[in-house]
C-alpha positions as CSV (number, residue, x, y, z in Angstrom):
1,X,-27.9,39.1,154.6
2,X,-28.2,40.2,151.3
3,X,-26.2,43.4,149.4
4,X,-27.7,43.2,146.1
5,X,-30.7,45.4,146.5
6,X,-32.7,43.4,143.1
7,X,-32.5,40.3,144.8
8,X,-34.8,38.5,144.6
9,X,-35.2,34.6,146.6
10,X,-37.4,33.9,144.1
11,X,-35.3,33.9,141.2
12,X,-33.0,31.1,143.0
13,X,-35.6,28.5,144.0
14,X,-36.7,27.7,140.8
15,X,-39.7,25.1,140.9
16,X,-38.8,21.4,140.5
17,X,-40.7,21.5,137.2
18,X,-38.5,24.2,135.6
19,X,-35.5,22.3,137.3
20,X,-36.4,19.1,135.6
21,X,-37.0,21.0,132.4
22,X,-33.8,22.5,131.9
23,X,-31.9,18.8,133.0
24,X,-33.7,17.3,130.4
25,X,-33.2,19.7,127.7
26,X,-29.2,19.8,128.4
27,X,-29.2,15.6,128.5
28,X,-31.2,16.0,125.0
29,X,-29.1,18.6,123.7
30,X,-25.9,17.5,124.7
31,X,-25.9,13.2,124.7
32,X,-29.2,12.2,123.2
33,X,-29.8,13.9,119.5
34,X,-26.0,13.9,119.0
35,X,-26.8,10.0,119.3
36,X,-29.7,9.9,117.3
37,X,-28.3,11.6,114.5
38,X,-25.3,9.7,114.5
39,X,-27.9,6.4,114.6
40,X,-26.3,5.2,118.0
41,X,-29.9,5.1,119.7
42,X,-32.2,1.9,118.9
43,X,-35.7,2.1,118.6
44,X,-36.2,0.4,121.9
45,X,-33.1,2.5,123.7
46,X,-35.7,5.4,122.6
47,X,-38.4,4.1,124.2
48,X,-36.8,2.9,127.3
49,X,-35.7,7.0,127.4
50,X,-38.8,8.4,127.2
51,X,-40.3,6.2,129.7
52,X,-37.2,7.8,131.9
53,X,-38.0,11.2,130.8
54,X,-42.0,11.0,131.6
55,X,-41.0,9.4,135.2
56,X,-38.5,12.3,135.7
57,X,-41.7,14.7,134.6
58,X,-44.2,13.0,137.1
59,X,-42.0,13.3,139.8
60,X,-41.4,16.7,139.2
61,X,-44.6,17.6,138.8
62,X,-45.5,15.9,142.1
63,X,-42.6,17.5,143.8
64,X,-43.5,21.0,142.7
65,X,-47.6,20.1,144.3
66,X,-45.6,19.2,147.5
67,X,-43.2,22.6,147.3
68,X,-46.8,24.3,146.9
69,X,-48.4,22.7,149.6
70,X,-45.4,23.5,152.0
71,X,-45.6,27.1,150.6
72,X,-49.5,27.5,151.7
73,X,-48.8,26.1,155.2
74,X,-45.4,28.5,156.0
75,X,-46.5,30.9,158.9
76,X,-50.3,28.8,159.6
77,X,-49.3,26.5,162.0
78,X,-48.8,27.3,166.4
79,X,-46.3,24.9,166.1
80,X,-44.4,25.5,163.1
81,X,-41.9,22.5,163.3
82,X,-45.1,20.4,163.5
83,X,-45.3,20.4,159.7
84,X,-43.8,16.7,159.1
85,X,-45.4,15.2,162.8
86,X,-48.2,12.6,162.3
């Protein structure tokens, strides 16, 4: 039950896209330009983290198609627990 009549469930279920986004920008923000300004990061330490951060972006990305997916089926199925049965 909720009091708060501006609730909305919405505004707490973020997608995993913008949940990814805002990780990323806090690691950047708070460990990796404080690094690269203070020339702590090597070329290749760079490269190895964007790799990172473009996995982190793909699975996000293919996690938020999933949350979609799931979304479209809520309330369309007899059975609804049948969702994840092969």
């Amino acid at each position: 039950m909720n009091i708060d009549e501006n609730f909305s469930s919405s505004d707490n279920n973020p997608s995993s896209n913008d949940v990814m986004a805002t990780a990323m920008n806090e690691i950047s923000a708070i460990l990796i330009e404080p690094m690269e300004k203070a020339g702590k990061i090597t070329p290749e330490q760079n490269a190895i983290l964007s790799l990172i951060g473009l996995s982190f972006k793909i699975m996000a990305e293919k996690a938020t198609q999933l949350e979609k997916l799931e979304e479209g089926f809520q309330g369309n199925f007899i059975n609804k627990g049948d969702f994840n049965r092969n």
